[in-house]
C-alpha positions as a Python dict, from the first residue, in 0.01 Angstrom:
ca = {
    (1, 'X'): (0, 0, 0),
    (2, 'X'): (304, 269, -61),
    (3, 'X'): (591, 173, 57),
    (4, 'X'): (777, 371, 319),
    (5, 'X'): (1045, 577, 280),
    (6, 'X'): (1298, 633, 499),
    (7, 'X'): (1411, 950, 601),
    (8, 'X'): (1740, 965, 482),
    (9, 'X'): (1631, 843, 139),
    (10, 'X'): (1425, 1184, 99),
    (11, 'X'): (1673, 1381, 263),
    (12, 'X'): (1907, 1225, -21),
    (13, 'X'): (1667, 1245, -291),
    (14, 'X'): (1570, 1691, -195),
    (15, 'X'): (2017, 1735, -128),
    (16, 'X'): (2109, 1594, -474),
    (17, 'X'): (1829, 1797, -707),
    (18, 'X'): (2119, 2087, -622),
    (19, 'X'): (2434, 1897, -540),
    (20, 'X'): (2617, 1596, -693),
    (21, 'X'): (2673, 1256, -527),
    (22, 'X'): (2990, 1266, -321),
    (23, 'X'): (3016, 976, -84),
    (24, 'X'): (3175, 1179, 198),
    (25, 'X'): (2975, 1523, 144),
    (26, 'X'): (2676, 1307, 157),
    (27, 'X'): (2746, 1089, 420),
    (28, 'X'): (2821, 1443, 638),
    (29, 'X'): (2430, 1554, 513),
    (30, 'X'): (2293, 1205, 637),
    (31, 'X'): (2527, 1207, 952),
    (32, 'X'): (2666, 840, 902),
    (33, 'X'): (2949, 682, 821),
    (34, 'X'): (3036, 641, 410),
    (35, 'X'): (3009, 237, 515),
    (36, 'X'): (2679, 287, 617),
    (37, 'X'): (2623, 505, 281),
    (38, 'X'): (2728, 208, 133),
    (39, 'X'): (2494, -55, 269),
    (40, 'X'): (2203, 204, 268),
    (41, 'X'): (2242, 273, -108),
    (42, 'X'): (2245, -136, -192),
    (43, 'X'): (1941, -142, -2),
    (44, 'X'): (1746, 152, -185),
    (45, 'X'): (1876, -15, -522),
    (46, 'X'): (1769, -360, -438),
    (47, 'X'): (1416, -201, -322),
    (48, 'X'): (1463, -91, -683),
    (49, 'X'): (1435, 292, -589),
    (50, 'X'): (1745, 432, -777),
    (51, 'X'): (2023, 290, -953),
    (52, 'X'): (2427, 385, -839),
    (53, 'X'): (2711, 366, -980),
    (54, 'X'): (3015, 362, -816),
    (55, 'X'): (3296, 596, -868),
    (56, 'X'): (3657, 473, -759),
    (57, 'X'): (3837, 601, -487),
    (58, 'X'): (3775, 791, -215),
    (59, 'X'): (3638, 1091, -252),
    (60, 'X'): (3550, 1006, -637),
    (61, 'X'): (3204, 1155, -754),
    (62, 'X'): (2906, 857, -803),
    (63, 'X'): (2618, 860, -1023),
    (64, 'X'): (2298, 831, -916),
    (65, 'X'): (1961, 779, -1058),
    (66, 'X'): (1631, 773, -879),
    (67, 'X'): (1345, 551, -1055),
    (68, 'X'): (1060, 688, -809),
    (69, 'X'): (968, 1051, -736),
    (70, 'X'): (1087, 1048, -384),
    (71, 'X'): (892, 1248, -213),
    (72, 'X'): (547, 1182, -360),
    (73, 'X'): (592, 864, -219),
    (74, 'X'): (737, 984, 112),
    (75, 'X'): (388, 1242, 133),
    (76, 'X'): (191, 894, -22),
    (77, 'X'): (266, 695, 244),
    (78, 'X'): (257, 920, 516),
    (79, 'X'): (-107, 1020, 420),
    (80, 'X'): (-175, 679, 459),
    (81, 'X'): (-91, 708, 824),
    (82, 'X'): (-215, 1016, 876),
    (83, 'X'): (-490, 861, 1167),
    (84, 'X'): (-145, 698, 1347),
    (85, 'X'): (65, 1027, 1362),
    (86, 'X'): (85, 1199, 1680),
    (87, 'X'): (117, 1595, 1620),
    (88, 'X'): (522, 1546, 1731),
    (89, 'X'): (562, 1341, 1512),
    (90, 'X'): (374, 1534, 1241),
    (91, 'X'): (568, 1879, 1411),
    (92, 'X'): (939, 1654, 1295),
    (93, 'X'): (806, 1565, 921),
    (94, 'X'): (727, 1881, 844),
    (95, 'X'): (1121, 1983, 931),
    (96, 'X'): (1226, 1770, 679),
    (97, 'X'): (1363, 1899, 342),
    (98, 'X'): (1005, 1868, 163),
    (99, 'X'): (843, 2119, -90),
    (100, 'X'): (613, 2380, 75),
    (101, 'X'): (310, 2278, -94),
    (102, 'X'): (415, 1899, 11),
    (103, 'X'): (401, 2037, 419),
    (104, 'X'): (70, 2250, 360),
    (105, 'X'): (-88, 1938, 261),
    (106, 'X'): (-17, 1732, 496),
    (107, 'X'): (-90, 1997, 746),
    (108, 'X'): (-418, 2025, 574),
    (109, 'X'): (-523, 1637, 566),
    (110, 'X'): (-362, 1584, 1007),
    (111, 'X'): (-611, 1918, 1086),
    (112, 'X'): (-924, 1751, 850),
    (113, 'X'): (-879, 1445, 1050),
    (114, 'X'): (-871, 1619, 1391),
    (115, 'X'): (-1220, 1778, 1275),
    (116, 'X'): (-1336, 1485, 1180),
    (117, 'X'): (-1267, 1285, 1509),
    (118, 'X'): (-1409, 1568, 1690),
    (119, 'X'): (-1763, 1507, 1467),
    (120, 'X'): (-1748, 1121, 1551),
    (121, 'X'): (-1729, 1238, 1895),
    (122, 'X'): (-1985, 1462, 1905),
    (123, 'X'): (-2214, 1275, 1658),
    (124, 'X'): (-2552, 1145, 1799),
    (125, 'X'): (-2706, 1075, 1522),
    (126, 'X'): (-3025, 842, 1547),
    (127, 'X'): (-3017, 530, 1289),
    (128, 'X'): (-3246, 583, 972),
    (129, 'X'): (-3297, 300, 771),
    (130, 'X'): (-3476, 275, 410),
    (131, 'X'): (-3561, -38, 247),
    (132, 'X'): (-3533, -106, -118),
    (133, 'X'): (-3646, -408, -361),
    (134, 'X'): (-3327, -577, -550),
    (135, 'X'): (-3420, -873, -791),
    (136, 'X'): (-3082, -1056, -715),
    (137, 'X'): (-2786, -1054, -495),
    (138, 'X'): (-2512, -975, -734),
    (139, 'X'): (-2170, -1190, -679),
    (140, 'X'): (-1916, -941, -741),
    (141, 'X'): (-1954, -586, -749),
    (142, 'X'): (-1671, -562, -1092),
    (143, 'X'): (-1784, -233, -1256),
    (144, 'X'): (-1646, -341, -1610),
    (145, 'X'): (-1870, -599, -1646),
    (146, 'X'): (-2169, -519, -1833),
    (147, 'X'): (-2447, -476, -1537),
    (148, 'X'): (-2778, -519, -1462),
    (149, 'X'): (-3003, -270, -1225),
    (150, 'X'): (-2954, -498, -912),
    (151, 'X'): (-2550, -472, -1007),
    (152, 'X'): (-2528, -131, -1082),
    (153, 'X'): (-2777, 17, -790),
    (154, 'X'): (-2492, -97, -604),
    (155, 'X'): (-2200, 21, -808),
    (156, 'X'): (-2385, 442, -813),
    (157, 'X'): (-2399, 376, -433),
    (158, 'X'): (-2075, 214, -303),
    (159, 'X'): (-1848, 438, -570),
    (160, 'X'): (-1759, 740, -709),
    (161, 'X'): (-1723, 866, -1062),
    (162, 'X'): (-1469, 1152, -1181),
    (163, 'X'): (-1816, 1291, -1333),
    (164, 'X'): (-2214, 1272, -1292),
    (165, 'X'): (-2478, 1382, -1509),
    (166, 'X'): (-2786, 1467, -1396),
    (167, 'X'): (-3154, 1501, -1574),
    (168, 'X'): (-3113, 1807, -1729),
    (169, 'X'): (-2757, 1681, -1885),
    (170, 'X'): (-2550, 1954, -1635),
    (171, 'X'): (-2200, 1729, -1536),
    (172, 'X'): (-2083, 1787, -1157),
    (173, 'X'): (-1819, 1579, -936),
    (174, 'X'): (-1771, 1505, -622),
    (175, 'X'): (-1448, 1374, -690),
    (176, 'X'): (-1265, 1664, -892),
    (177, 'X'): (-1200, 1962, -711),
    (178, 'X'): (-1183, 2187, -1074),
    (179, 'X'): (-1020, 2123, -1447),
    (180, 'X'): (-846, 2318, -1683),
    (181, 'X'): (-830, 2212, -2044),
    (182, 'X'): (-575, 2282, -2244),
    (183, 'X'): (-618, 2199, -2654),
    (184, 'X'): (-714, 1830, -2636),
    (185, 'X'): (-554, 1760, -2276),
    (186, 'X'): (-852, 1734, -1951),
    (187, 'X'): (-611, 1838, -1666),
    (188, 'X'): (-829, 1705, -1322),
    (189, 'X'): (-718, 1837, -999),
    (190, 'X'): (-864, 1581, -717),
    (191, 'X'): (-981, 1681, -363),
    (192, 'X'): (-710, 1575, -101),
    (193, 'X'): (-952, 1416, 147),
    (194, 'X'): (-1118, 1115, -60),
    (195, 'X'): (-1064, 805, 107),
    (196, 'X'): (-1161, 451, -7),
    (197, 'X'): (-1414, 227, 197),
    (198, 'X'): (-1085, 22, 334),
    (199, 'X'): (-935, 358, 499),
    (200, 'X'): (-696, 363, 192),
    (201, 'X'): (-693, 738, 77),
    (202, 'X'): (-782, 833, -354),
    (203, 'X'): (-431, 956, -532),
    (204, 'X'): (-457, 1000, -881),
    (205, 'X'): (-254, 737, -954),
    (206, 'X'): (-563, 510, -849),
    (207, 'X'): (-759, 718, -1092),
    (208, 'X'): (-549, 663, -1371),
    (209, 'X'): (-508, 296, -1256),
    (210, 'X'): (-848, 224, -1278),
    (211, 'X'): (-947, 450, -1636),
    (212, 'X'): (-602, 198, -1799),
    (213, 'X'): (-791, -106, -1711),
    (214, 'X'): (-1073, 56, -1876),
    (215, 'X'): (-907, 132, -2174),
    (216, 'X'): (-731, -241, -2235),
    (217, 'X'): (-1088, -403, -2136),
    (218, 'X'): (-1198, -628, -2363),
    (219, 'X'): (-1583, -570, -2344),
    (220, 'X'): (-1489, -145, -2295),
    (221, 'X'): (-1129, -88, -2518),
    (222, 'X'): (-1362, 2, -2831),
    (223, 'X'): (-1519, 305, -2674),
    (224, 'X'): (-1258, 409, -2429),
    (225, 'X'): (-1046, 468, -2767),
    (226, 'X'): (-1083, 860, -2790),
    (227, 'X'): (-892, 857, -2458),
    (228, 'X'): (-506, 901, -2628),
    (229, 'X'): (-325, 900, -2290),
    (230, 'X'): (-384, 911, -1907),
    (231, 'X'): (-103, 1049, -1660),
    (232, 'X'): (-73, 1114, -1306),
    (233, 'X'): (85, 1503, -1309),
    (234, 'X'): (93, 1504, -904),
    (235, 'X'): (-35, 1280, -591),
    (236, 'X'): (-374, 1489, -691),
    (237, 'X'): (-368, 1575, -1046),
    (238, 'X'): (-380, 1384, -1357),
    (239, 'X'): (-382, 1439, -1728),
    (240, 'X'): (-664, 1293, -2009),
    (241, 'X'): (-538, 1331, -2350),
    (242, 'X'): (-890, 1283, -2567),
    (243, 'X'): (-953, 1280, -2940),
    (244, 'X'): (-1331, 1367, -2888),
    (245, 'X'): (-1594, 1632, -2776),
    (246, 'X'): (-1525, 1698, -2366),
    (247, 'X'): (-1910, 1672, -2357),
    (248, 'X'): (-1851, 1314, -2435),
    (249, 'X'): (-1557, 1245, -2268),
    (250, 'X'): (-1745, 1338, -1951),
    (251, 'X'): (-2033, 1119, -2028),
    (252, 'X'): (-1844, 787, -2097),
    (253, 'X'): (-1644, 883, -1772),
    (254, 'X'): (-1984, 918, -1535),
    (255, 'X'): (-2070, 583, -1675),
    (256, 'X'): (-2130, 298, -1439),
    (257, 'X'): (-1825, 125, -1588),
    (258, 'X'): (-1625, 425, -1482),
    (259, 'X'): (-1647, 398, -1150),
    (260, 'X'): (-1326, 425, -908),
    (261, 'X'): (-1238, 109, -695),
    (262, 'X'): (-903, -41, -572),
    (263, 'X'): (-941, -397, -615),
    (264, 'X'): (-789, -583, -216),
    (265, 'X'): (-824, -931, -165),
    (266, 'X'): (-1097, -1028, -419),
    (267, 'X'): (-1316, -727, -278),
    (268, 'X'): (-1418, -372, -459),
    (269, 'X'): (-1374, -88, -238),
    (270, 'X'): (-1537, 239, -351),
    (271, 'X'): (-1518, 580, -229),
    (272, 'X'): (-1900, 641, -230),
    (273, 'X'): (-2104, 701, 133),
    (274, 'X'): (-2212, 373, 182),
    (275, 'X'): (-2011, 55, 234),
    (276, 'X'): (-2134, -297, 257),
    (277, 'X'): (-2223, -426, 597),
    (278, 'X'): (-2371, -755, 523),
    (279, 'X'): (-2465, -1009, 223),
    (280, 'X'): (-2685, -1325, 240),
    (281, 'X'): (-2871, -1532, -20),
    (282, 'X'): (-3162, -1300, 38),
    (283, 'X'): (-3058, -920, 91),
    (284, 'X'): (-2801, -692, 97),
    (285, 'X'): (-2712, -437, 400),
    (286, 'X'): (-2521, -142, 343),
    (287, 'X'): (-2433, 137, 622),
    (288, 'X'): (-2291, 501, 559),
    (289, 'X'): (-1946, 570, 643),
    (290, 'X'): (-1808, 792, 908),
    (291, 'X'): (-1517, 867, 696),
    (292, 'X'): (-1658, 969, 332),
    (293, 'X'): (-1577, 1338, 194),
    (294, 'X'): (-1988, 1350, 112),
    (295, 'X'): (-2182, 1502, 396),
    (296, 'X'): (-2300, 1283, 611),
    (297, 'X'): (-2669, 1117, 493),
    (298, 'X'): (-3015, 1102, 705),
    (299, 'X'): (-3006, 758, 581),
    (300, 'X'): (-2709, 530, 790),
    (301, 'X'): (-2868, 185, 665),
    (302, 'X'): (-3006, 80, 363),
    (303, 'X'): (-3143, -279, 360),
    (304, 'X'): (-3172, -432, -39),
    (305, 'X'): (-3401, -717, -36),
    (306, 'X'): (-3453, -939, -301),
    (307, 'X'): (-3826, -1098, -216),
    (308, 'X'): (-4030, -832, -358),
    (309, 'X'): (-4383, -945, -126),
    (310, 'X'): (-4087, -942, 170),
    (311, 'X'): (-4034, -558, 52),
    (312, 'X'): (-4405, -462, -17),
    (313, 'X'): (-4472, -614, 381),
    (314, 'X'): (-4230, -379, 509),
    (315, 'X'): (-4420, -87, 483),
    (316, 'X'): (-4795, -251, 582),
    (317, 'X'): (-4821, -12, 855),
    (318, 'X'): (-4658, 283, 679),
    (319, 'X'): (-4847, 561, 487),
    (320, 'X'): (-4668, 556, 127),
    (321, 'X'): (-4654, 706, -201),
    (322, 'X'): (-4490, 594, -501),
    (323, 'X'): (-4188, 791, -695),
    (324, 'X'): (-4196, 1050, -956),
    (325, 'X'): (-3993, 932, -1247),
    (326, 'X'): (-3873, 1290, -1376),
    (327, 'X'): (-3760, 1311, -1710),
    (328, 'X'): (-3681, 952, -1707),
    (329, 'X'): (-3854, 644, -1968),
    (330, 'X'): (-3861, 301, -1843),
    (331, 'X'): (-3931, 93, -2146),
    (332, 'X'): (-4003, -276, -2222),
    (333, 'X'): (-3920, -360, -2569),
    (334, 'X'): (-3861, -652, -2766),
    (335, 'X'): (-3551, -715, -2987),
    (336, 'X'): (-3520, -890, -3304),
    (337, 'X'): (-3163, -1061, -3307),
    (338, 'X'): (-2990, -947, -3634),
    (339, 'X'): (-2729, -1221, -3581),
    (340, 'X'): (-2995, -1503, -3580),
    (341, 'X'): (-3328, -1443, -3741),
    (342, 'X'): (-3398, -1474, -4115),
    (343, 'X'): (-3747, -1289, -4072),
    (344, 'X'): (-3774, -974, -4313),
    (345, 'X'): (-3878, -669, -4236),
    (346, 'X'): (-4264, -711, -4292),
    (347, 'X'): (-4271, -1046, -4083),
    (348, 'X'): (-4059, -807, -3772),
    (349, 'X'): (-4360, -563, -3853),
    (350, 'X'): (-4615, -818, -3849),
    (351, 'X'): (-4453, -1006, -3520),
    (352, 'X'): (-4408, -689, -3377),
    (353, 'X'): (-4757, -512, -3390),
    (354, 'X'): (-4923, -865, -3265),
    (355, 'X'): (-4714, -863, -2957),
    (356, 'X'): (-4784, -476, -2898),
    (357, 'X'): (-5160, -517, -2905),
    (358, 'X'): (-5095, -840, -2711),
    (359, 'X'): (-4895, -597, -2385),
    (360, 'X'): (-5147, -334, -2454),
    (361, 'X'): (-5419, -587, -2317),
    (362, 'X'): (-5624, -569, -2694),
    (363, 'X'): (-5923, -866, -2661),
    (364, 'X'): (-5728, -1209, -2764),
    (365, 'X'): (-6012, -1306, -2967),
    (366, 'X'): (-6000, -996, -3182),
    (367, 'X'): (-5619, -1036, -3260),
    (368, 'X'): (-5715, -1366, -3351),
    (369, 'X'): (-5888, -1206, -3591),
    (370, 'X'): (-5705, -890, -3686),
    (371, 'X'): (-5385, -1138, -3789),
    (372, 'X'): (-5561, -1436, -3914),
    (373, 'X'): (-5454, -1351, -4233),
    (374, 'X'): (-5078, -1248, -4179),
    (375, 'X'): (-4992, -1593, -4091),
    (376, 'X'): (-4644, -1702, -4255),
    (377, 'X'): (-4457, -2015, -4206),
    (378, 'X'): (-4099, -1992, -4076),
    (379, 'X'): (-4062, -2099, -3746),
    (380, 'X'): (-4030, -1847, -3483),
    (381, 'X'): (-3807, -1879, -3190),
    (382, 'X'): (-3892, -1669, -2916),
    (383, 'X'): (-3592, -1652, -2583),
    (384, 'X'): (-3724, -1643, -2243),
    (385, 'X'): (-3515, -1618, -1923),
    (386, 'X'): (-3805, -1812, -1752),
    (387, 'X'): (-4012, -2094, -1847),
    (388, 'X'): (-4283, -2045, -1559),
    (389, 'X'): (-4355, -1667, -1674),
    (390, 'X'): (-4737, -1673, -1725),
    (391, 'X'): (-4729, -1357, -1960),
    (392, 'X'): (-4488, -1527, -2205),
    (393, 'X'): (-4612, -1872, -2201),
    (394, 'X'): (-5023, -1724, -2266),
    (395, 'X'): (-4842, -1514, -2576),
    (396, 'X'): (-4682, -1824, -2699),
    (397, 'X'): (-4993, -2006, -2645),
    (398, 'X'): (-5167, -1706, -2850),
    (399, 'X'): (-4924, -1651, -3181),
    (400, 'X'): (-4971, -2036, -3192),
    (401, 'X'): (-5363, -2015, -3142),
    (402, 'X'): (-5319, -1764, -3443),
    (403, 'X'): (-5141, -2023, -3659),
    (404, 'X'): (-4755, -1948, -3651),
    (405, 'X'): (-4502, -2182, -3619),
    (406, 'X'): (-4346, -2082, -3242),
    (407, 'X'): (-4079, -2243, -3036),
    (408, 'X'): (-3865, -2086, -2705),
    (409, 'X'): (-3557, -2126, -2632),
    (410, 'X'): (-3410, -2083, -2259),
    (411, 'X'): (-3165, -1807, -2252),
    (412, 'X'): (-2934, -1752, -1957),
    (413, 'X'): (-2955, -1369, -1882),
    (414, 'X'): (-2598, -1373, -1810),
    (415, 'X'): (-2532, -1468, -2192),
    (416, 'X'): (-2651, -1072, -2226),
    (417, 'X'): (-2466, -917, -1930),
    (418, 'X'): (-2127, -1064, -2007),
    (419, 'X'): (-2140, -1040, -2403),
    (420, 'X'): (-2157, -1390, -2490),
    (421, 'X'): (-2404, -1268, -2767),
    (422, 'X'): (-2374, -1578, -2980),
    (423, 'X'): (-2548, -1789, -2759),
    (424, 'X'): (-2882, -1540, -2827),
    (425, 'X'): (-3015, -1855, -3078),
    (426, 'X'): (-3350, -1666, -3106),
    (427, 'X'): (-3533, -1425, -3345),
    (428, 'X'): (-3614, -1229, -3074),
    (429, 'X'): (-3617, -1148, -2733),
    (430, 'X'): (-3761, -877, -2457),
    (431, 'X'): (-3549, -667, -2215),
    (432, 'X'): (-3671, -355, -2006),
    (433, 'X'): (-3438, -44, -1972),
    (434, 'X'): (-3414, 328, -1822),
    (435, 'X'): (-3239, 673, -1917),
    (436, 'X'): (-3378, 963, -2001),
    (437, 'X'): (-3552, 980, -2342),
    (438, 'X'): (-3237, 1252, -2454),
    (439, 'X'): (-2986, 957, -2466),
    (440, 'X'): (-3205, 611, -2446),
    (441, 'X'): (-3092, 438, -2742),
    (442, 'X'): (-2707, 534, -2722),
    (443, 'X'): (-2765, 442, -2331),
    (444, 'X'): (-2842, 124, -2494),
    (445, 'X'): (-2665, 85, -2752),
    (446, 'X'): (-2310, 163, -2582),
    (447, 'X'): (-2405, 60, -2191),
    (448, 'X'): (-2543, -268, -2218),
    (449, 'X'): (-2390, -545, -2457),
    (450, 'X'): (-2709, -528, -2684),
    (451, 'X'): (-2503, -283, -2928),
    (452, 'X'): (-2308, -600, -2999),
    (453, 'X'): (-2642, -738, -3209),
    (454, 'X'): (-2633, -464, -3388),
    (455, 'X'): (-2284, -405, -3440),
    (456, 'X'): (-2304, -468, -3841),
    (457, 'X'): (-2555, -145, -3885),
    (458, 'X'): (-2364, 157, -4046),
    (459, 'X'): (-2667, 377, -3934),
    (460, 'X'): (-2566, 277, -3529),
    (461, 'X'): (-2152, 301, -3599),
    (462, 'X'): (-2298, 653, -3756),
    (463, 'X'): (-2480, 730, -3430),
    (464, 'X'): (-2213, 653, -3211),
    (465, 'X'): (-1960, 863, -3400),
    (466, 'X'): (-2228, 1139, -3406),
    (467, 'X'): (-2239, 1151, -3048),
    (468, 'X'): (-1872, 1131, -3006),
    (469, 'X'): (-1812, 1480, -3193),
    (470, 'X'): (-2101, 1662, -3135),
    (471, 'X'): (-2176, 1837, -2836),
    (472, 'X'): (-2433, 1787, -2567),
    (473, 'X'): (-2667, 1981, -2751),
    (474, 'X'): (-2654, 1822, -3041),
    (475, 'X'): (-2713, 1442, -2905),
    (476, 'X'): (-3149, 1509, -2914),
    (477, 'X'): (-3099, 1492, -3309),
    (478, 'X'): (-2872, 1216, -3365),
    (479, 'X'): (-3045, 1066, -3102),
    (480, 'X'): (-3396, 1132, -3286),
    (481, 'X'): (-3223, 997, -3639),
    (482, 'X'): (-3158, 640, -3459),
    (483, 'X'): (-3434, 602, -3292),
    (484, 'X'): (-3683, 660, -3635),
    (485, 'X'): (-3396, 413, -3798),
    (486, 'X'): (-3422, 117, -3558),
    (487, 'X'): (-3825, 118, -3504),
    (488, 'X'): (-3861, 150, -3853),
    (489, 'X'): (-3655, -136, -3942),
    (490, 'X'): (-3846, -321, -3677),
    (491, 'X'): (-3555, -473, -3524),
    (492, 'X'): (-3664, -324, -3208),
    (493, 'X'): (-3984, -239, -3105),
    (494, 'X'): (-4074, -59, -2774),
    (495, 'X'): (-4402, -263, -2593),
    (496, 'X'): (-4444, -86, -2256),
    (497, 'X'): (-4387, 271, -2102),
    (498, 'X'): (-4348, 250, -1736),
    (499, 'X'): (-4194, 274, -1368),
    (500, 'X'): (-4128, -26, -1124),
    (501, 'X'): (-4344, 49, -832),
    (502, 'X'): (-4161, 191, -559),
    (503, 'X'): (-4294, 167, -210),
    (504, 'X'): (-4194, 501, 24),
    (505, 'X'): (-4286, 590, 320),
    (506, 'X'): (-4403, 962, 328),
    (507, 'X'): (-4138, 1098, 564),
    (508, 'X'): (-3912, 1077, 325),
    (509, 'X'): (-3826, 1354, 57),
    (510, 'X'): (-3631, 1384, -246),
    (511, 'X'): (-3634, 981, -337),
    (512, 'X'): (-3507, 1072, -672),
    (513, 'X'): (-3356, 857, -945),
    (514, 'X'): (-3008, 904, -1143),
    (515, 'X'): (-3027, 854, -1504),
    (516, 'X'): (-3031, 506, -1498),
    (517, 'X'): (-3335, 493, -1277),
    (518, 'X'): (-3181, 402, -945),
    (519, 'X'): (-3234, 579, -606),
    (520, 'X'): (-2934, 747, -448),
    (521, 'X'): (-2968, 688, -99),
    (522, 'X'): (-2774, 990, 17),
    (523, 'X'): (-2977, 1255, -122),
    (524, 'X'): (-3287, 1129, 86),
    (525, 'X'): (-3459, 1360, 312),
    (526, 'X'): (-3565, 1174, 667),
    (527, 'X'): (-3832, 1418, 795),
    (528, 'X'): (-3833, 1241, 1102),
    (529, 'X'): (-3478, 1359, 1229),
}
């Protein structure tokens, strides 16, 4: 929280931008006594808010020093209060010595909030809930970890990004109000009425906050490396200094990772239109906020439930329909672990066509036959996240039926997700991801921790530099040249094109998902309202 400021410290700070210190003069401006000066300015330098030095006898000119801009934290803190101000009390503020543009906005922000208790009042709005299918309860909601769907279905839906890009690669934001650039520097200008879940309200200082984190994170500091510098220029407006194309500056910066929290207590707190209401072992509740800058949604509840026959039940006496994917691939692949296996490329080829026609539901008795002949001897370790799935155990029942030499190992999928890659003692593995077919493999490659396998390869340090200094409509080819590179080489090979079946009810409209395949629950349509 920002500290308050007392009155006399601003009127201090505004009278000596044009005047020097003089205890008496100043202690006239203030209307106290120069003993009370005294004790005041021990105070402000114990709080650590200027430095003084004295200057002997009376009369003598002091030196003074202020380590804090004033009267952004005078405006800071009184934004904060803005819901306990009463209009006199906003009316004797705006008297104070303060910069015009300082009174204007907090004019502005008292006048949104009048509006807004006047909506709350007025607001009748009937509770719409939608129910979604989440394959674990996540146990923090940290966006710099390296995230999973269930993870980061919450992170797009709880909190904001300083960009998003939609299907057709076009970058919006419903957090920057417009930009200028200026040579290499991204100047952002903020909207003034962003509030975090908590009540607390967005300054750019929280922005920048949140991007330096990024930039000294361990699993994050690598890519975050074309960002030079980050500054706060005003309570609203910060500076990006960037040593790469903007098109890619904006894309790493609408990345889940991205996201803008303040971190209270051991709890995230977005600025999104949907808080969390509830948690349990078994779902997740979230309800829109009545104080968000988005519009306000049809949808006000959103239960997440992690039983997927609990979430298929739910709508037994609904008429559904399933989702259109868009421009959007869903892929299962497998993944041949560079750091582990010994296998060539001609075993990967072999392995890998086998446990294509395998997911592509080929008779088992003619790919007995078809590989009866391939058969080679090194032992094959195969990771699985569990040993009770029936389509892994019949295919490691099967590549043994056709002679090889298989063994699994038991792989925690958290050694993935938090980039303990080392632990991955297995030739290969499967994993299922979604973006849209423009970006997939440097979605991949530089979202999840799987670039870390392949972190040796020239051809993906190539790719990644590609994409950093081309722009957006160049990323299709280098995209292209990767993707013929890595299937090729066999080290991955995609099995399964698909969708997860979602479950709506027909009176709702414009279920869409982001880029990563997740719905955003405030763009739904209730046709019922």
């Amino acid at each position: 929280m920002v500290k308050k400021i007392d009155n006399k410290l601003l009127i201090l700070y505004k009278y000596l931008q044009n005047n020097l210190f003089s205890r008496d003069e100043v202690s006239k401006v203030l209307g106290i006594t120069t003993r009370q000066l005294s004790r005041l300015m021990k105070q402000w330098e114990s709080d650590q808010l200027l430095t003084y030095r004295v200057g002997l006898g009376r009369g003598v000119l002091s030196e003074v020093t202020f380590n804090q801009d004033i009267e952004q934290m005078f405006i800071s803190y009184h934004i904060q209060k803005i819901n306990e101000l009463s209009f006199e009390e906003l009316e004797n503020i705006l008297q104070l010595p303060l910069y015009q543009s300082s009174k204007v906005l907090l004019h502005s922000i008292y006048h949104q909030r009048l509006i807004e208790d006047k909506e709350k009042n007025q607001s009748s709005q009937q509770e719409c809930t939608f129910i979604d299918y989440i394959y674990r309860i996540p146990k923090v909601l940290n966006p710099l970890i390296h995230t999973d769907v269930s993870h980061e279905v919450l992170i797009f839906n709880l909190m904001d990004r300083l960009f998003d890009i939609d299907e057709e690669m076009n970058f919006s934001s419903s957090l920057v109000k417009h930009e200028e650039i200026i040579d290499n520097d991204l100047v952002l200008y903020l909207y003034h009425d962003v509030k975090f879940s908590n009540g607390k309200h967005l300054f750019a200082s929280d922005v920048v906050e949140c991007i330096t984190v990024l930039m000294n994170h361990k699993s994050h500091r690598e890519k975050y490396l074309v960002i030079e510098s980050i500054e706060t220029l005003g309570l609203f407006s910060l500076r990006i200094k960037y040593n790469c194309s903007l098109d890619y500056l904006k894309l790493i910066l609408s990345s889940a990772s991205a996201s803008i929290y303040i971190h209270v207590n051991e709890k995230y707190f977005g600025t999104g239109v949907y808080k969390i209401y509830q948690t349990s072992n078994t779902y997740i509740t979230l309800i829109n906020r009545t104080d968000s800058h988005h519009p306000t949604p049809d949808i006000s509840k959103v239960y997440l439930i992690n039983n997927y026959n609990q979430y298929i039940a739910s709508f037994r006496h609904e008429k559904t329909s399933n989702i259109s994917k868009g421009s959007l691939i869903q892929t299962g692949f497998m993944c041949f672990n560079p750091k582990y296996t010994v296998l060539d490329r001609e075993k990967r080829k072999t392995l890998a066509e086998l446990i294509n026609d395998y997911y592509n539901n080929q008779n088992s008795d003619e790919i007995l036959a078809s590989y009866s002949n391939q058969i080679f001897e090194d032992e094959i370790v195969i990771g699985i996240y569990d040993k009770n799935n029936l389509k892994l155990n019949k295919l490691i029942g099967l590549l043994t039926k056709v002679g090889f030499n298989v063994k699994y190992k038991l792989l925690a999928f958290e050694d993935l997700l938090d980039g303990t890659v080392n632990r991955l003692k297995c030739d290969l593995f499967f994993l299922g991801h979604t973006y849209l077919d423009t970006l997939f493999y440097y979605s991949l490659m530089d979202n999840t921790n799987l670039g870390m396998l392949y972190s040796d390869f020239i051809e993906l340090t190539g790719f990644i530099d590609q994409i950093k200094s081309t722009s957006i409509t160049e990323w299709y080819k280098q995209e292209n040249h990767f993707k013929r590179f890595i299937e090729s080489k066999y080290w991955i090979k995609p099995l399964i094109l698909s969708m997860r079946n979602y479950v709506i009810p027909t009176y709702f409209k414009n279920v869409t998902l982001n880029n990563n395949g997740l719905i955003i629950y405030k763009n739904i349509i209730n046709l019922n309202v």
